[in-house]
C-alpha positions in Angstrom: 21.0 114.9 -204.6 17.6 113.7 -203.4 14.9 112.3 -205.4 12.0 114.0 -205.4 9.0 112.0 -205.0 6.8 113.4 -207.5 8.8 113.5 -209.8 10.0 110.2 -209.7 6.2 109.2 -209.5 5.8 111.2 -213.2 8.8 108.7 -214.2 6.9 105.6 -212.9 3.7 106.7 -214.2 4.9 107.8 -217.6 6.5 104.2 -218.5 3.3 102.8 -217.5 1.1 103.4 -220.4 1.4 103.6 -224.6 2.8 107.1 -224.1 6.1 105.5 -222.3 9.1 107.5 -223.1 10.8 104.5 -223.5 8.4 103.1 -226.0 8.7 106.5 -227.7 11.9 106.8 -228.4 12.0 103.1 -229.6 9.3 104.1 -232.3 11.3 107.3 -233.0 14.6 105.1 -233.8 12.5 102.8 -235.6 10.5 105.2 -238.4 14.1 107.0 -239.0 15.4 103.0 -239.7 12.9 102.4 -242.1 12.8 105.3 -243.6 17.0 104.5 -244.1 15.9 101.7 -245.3 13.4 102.7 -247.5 16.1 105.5 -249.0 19.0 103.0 -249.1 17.1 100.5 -250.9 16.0 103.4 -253.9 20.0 104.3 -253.7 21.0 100.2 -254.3 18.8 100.0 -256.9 19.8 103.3 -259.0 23.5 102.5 -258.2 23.3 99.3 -259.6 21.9 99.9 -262.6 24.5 102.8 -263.7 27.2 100.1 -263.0 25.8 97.9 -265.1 25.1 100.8 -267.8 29.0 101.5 -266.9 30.1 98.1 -267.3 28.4 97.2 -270.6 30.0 100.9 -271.9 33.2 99.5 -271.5 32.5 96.5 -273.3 30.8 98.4 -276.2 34.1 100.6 -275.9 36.4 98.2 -276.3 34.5 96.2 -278.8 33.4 99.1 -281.4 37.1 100.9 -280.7 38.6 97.9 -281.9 36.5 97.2 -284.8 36.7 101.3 -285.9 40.2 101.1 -285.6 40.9 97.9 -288.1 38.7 100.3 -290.3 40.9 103.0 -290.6 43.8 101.0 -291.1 42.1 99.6 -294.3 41.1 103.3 -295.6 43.7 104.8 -298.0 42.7 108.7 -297.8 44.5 109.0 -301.4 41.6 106.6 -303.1 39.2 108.9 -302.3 41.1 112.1 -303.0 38.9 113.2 -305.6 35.8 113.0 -303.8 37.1 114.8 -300.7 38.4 117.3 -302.5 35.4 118.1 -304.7 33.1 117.4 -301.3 35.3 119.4 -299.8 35.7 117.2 -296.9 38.0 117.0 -293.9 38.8 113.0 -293.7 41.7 112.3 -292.5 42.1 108.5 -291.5 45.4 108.6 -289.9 44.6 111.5 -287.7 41.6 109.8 -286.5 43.5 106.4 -285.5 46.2 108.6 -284.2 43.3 110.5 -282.0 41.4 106.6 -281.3 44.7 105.5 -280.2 45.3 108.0 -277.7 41.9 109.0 -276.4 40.4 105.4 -276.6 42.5 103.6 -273.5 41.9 107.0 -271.3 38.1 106.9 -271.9 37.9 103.6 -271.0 40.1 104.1 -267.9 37.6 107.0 -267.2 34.7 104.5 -267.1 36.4 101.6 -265.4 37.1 104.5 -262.6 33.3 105.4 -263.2 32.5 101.6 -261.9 34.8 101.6 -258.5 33.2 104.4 -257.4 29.7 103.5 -258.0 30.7 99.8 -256.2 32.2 101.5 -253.6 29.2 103.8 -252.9 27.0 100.7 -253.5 28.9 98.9 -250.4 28.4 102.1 -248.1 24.7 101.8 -249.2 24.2 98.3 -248.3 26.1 98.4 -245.0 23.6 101.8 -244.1 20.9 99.7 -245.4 21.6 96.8 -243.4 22.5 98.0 -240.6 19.2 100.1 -241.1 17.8 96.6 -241.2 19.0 95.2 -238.5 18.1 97.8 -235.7 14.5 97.1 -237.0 14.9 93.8 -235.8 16.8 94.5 -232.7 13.8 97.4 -231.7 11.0 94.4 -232.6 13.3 92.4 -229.9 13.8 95.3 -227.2 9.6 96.4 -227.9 8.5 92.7 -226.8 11.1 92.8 -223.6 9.7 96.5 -222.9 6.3 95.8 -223.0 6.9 92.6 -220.7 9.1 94.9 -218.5 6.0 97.5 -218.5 3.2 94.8 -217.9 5.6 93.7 -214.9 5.6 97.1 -213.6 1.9 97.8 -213.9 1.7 94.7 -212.3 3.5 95.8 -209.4 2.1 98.9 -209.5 -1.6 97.4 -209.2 -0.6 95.1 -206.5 1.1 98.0 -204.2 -2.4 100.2 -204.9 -4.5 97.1 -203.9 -1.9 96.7 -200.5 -1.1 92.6 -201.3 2.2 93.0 -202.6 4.7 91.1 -201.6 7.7 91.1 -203.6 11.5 91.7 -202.0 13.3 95.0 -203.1 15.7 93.2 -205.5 12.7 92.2 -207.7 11.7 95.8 -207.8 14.6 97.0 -208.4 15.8 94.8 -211.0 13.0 95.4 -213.1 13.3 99.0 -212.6 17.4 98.7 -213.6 15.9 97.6 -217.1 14.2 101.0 -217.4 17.7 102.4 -216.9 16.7 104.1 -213.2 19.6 105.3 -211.5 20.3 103.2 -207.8 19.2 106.3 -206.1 15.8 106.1 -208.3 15.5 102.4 -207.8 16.1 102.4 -204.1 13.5 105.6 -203.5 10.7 103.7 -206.1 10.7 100.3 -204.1 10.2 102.2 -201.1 7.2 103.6 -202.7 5.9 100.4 -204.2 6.5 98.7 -200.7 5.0 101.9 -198.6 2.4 103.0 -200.9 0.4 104.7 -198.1 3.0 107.3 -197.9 2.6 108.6 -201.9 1.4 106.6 -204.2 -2.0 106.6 -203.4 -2.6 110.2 -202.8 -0.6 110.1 -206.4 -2.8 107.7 -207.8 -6.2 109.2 -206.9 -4.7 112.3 -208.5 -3.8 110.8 -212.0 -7.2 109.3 -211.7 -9.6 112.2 -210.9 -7.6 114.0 -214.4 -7.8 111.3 -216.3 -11.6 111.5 -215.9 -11.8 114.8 -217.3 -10.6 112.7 -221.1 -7.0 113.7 -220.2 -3.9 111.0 -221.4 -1.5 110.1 -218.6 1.2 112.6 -219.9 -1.2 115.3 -220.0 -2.3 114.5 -216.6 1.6 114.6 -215.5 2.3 117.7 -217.3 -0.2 119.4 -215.6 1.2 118.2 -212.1 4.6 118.8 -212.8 2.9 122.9 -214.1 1.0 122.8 -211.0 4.6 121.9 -209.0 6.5 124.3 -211.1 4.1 127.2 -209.6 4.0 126.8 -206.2 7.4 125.6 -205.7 9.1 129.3 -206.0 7.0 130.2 -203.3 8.3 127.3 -200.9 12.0 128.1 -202.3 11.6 131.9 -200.9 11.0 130.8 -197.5 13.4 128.3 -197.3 16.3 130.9 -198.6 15.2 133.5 -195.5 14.8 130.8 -192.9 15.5 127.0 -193.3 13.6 125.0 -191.2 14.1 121.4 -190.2 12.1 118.7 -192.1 9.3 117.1 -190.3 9.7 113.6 -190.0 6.4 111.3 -189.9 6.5 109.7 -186.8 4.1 107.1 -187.5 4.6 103.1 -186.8 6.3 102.5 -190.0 8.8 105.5 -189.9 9.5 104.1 -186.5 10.0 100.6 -187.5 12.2 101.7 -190.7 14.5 104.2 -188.0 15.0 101.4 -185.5 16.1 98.8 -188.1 18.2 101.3 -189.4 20.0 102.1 -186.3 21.3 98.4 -186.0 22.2 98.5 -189.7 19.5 96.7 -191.2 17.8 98.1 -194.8 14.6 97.1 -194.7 14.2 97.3 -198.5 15.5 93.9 -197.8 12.0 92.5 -196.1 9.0 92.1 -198.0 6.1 94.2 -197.2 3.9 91.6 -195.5 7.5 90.8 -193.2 7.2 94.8 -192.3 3.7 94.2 -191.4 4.6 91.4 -188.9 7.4 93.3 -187.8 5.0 96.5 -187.4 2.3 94.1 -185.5 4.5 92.8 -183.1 6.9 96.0 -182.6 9.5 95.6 -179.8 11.8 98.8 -180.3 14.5 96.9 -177.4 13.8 93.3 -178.3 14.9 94.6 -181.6 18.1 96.1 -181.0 18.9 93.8 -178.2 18.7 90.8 -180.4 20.6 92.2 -183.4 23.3 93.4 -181.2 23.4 90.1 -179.5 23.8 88.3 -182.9 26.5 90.7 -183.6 28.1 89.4 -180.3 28.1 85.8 -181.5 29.6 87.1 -184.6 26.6 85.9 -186.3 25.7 88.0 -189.1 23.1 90.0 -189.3 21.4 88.7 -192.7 20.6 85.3 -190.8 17.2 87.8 -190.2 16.3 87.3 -193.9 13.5 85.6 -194.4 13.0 85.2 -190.5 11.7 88.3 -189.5 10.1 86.6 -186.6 13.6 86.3 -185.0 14.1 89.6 -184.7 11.0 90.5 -182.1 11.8 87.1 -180.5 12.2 87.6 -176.7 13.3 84.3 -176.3 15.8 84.4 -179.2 18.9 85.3 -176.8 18.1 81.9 -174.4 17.3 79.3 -177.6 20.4 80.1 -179.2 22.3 79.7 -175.4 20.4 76.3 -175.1 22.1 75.5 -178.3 25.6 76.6 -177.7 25.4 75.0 -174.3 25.1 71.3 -176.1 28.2 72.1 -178.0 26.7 73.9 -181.3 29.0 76.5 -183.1 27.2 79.6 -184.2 28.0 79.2 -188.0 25.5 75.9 -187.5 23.1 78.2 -185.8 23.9 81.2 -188.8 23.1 77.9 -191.6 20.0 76.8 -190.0 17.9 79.7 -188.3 14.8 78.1 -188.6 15.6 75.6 -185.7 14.8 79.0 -183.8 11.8 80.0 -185.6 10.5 76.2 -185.5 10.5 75.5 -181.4 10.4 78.2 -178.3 12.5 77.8 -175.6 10.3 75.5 -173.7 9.9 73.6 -176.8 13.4 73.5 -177.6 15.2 72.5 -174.2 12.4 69.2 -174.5 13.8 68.3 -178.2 17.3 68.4 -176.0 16.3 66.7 -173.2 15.1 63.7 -175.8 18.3 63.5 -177.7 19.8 62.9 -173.8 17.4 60.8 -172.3 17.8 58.6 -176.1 21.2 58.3 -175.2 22.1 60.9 -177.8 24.7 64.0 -177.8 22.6 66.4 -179.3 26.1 68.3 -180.4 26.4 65.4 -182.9 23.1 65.6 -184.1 22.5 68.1 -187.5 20.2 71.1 -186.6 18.1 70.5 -189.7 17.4 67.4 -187.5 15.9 68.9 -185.3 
């Protein structure tokens, strides 16, 4: 599936500013960690002080049941008959040992359960509360490499509105990779950035004549995505009763882009001010006669990179026969293009002619010498 222009603009546009999704969502995840944190830490404290209310009960149980016990053994119930019986009172000291014998080891069992529990829950607590902790720090981490990652795109941004930029597509896209854009996304937004005459700044003055009316950018790119959401049925319609073929800009750059494309070269791999050069000095046959011609030599094509000059060269074909013709192979000629960029072919056969008249074989002598 496509991607659609403007909407990929509202993308681009939205990670620009304070009201970045990205930098959203990392705010989002960090108020619901602190606010674990904030819980957990309440829950570690109550926890901990009912084990060690737990813990002391146990001693106290142990202690005191030992002591009451000794007690009883010491009471005859038969001294104190006549008081009891008088009082009329219900002691009996060997049913109450019999009862502290049996209910004393169970309570404290009870309470040493009690405390397992309550350590248990405490360890959950601290791992939540830690972990809680730790994706603060991680967010503080990924917030500093966003906002670089956003003042890098603004950057680019800026550079493409003012026409000087001059940075290859992997730059773009790699930064773009770090705002999770999909390769479709990536490869559509450096075309953008690098062609910014064909969207970005009709985009541009858009976002900027809203955002004089007080508007924030998101505003500003609901409103265009509204404004897209209403016209666009009408479009749909007449492309359901009768399809029509998409008009294709046939200015100097569409044709430049087509022609390299036809000999299998992206031009997302050229800098804008190499399309420039390529666009000043346009040769639609030079072109395609010198790629194909490399191809021939079983050169390959990326030996273009970075010499962009090569490629409208008229006199390419004869340098690189002068240089076969003293014995070079082509993978010296692939590892050092800029002999050809460097001399023309006057130029060139003179440089030979030297090495000969020195009493040199120019096959033996390195092309970086040259």
């Amino acid at each position: 599936m496509a991607v659609r222009t403007e909407s990929l603009l509202d993308k681009l546009y939205n990670l620009r500013g304070k009201d970045s999704s990205i930098l959203k969502e990392m705010d989002e995840q960090k108020t619901a960690a602190e606010e674990t944190k904030e819980k957990t830490t309440e829950q570690k404290a109550i926890l901990q002080k009912e084990i060690e209310d737990l813990k002391l009960q146990r001693e106290e149980l142990e202690d005191q049941g030992e002591k009451f016990k000794n007690m009883l053994k010491g009471i005859n119930r038969d001294d104190y008959d006549t008081v009891l019986k008088r009082l009329n009172l219900d002691f009996d000291p060997e049913g109450l040992l019999d009862k502290l014998n049996e209910n004393l080891p169970k309570t404290i069992d009870m309470v040493e359960k009690n405390t397992r529990e309550n350590e248990e829950e405490l360890v959950k607590v601290e791992d939540e509360m830690n972990r809680a902790i730790t994706t603060i720090e991680e967010l503080g981490i990924r917030k500093d490499t966003a906002l670089a990652n956003q003042e890098k795109l603004n950057e680019y941004i800026e550079l493409a509105l003012s026409g000087t930029i001059n940075i290859t597509r992997d730059s773009i896209t790699s930064l773009l990779a770090e705002f999770h854009f999909t390769e479709e996304e990536q490869r559509e937004a450096a075309k953008i950035l690098m062609f910014p005459e064909d969207a970005l700044f009709a985009y541009n003055d858009k976002i900027k004549m809203k955002d004089k009316a007080g508007k924030s950018i998101s505003e500003v790119i609901q409103e265009a995505k509204n404004i897209s959401e209403e016209e666009s049925p009408v479009h749909e319609k007449v492309v359901e009763e009768e399809p029509e073929e998409p008009v294709v800009k046939e200015d100097k750059t569409t044709v430049v882009i087509e022609t390299l494309k036809s000999v299998g070269i992206d031009y997302l791999d050229f800098t804008s001010d190499e399309i420039n050069k390529l666009m000043d000095n346009f040769d639609k046959e030079t072109i395609i006669s010198n790629v194909n011609y490399i191809v021939d030599k079983n050169i390959e094509k990326d030996i273009f990179m970075n010499h962009v000059e090569m490629l409208y060269d008229k006199e390419l074909k004869d340098k690189i026969d002068l240089l076969v013709n003293v014995g070079k192979e082509t993978i010296d000629i692939y590892l050092n293009p800029s002999v050809l960029v460097k001399y023309n072919k006057e130029e060139l056969s003179n440089v030979i002619k030297q090495f000969k008249a020195s009493g040199m074989d120019a096959k033996n002598i390195p092309l970086m010498a040259y």
